[in-house]
C-alpha positions in Angstrom: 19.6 47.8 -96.5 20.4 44.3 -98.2 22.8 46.4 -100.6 24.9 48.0 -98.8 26.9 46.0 -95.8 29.7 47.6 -94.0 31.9 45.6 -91.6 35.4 44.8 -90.9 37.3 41.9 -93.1 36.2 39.3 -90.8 38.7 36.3 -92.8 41.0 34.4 -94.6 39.2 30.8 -93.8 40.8 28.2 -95.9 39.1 26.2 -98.4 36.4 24.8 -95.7 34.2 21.7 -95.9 30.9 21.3 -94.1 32.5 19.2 -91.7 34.6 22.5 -90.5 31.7 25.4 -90.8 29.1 22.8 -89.3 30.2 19.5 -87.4 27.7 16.3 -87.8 26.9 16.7 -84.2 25.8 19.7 -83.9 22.9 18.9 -87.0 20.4 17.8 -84.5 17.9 20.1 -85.1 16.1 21.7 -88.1 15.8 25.3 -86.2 17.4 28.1 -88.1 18.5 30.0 -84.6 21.4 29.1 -82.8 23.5 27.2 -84.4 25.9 30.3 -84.7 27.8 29.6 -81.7 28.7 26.3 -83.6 29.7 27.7 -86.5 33.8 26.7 -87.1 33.8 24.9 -83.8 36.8 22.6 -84.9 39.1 26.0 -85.8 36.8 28.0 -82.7 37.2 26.0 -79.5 39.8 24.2 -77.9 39.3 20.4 -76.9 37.5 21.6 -73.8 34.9 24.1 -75.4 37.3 27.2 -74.4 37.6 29.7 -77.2 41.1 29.9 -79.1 42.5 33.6 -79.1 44.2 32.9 -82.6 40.7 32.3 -84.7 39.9 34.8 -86.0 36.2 35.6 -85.3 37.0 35.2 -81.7 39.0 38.4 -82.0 37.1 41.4 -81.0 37.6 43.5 -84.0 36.5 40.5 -86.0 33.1 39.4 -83.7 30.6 41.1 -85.1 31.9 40.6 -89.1 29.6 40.4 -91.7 31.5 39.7 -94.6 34.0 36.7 -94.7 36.9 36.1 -97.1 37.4 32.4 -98.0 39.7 29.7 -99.7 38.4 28.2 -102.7 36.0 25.5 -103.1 34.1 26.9 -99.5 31.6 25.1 -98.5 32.7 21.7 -100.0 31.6 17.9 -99.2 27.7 17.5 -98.6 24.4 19.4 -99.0 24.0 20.3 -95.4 21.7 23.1 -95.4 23.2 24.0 -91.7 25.7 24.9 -93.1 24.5 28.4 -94.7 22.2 28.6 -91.3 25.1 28.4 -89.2 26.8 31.0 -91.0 23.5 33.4 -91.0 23.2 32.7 -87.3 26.6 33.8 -86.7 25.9 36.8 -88.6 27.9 36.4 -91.9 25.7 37.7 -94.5 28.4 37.8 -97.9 31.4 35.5 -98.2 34.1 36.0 -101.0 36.4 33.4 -102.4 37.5 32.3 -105.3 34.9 29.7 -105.7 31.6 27.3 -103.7 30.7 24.0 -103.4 27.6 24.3 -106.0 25.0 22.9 -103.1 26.6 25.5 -100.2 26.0 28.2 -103.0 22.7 27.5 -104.0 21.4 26.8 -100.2 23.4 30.1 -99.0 21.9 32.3 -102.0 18.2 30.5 -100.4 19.1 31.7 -96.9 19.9 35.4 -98.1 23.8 34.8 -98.2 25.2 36.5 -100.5 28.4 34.4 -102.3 30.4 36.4 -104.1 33.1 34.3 -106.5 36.3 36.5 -107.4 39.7 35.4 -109.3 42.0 34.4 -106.8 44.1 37.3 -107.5 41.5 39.3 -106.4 40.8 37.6 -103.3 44.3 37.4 -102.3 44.4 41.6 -102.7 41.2 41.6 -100.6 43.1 39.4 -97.7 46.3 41.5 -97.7 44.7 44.4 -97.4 42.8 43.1 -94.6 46.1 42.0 -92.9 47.7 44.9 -93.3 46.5 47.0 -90.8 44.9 49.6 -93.5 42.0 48.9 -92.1 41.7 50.8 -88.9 38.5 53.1 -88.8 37.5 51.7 -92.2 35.6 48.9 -93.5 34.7 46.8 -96.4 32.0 47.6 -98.2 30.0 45.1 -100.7 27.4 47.1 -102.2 25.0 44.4 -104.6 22.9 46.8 -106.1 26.2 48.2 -108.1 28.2 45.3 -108.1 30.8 46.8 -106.2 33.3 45.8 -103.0 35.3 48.7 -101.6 37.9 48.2 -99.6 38.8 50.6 -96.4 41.4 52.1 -98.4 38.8 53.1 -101.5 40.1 50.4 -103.4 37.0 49.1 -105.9 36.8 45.4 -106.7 33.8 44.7 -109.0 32.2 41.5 -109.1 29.1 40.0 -111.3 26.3 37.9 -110.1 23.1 36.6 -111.8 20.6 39.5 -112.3 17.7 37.6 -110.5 19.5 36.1 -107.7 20.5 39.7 -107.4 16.5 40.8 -107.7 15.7 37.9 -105.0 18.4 39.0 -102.9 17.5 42.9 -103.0 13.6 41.9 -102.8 14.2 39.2 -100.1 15.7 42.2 -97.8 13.2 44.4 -98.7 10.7 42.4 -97.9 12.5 41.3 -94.2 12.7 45.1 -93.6 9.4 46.1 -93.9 8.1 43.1 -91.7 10.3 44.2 -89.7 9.1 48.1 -89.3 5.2 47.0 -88.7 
């Protein structure tokens, strides 16, 4: 279910622009589906197209995250829809961070992203717990129905966000899940 996602931290991506989660030349397209794998390609791949070891969604651990921990201002510098689509492809479904480009937060909320904006103090508590190594056999869990984030540890952060973006979000899920199930 939409509410409820449970993954490893996935990261502590600096305050990105477009130009970082999306490149200009990889916007050649209007399809939703694959732009994923160019998704951070400047912080991703090398000069020759080779994965770097250091990023860290090219960690195992961190592959398969849904939830990603950012800088503020994410998503900053134009209203490139790939953006959020690249992200979606990927398989990032909630970002936190202290604060979104308005566009990248209105397109990601449309593309069933959920953006969750938290004090800085609260994000930075979210990324050392990550780093910390507290986090083996546990997750992070953002549950929107209550508003809640928990941290591997049990640790609650609580977080607010619009009551109908909140409706769409649930609805939009629902919706994808029953589609899904006939």
């Amino acid at each position: 279910a939409y509410e409820i996602y449970q993954c490893d931290w996935s990261s502590d991506v600096c305050s990105s622009d477009l130009d970082t989660i999306i490149p200009a030349r990889f916007l050649k397209t209007i399809a939703r589906k694959g732009l994923g794998v160019s998704a951070f390609a400047p912080l991703r791949y090398d000069e020759h197209g080779a994965e770097r070891t250091d990023f860290v969604l090219n960690q195992p651990r961190f592959r398969e995250a849904k939830i990603l921990i950012a800088g503020a201002n994410f998503g900053c510098g134009s209203s490139r829809e790939h953006a959020p689509w690249s992200l979606a492809d990927l398989g990032i479904r909630c970002i936190i961070a202290p604060s979104f480009a308005e566009i990248f937060h209105n397109n990601s909320f449309k593309n069933g992203i959920l953006c969750i904006a938290l004090p800085q103090e609260q994000v930075d508590a979210l990324v050392a717990l990550a780093g910390s190594g507290n986090t083996a056999g546990g997750e992070f869990t953002v549950d929107l129905a209550a508003g809640e984030i928990t941290g591997p540890d049990g640790s609650i952060q609580r977080f607010a966000i619009d009551p109908a973006r909140r409706a769409d979000l649930l609805r939009s899920e629902e919706h994808t899940s029953e589609l899904q199930s006939h």
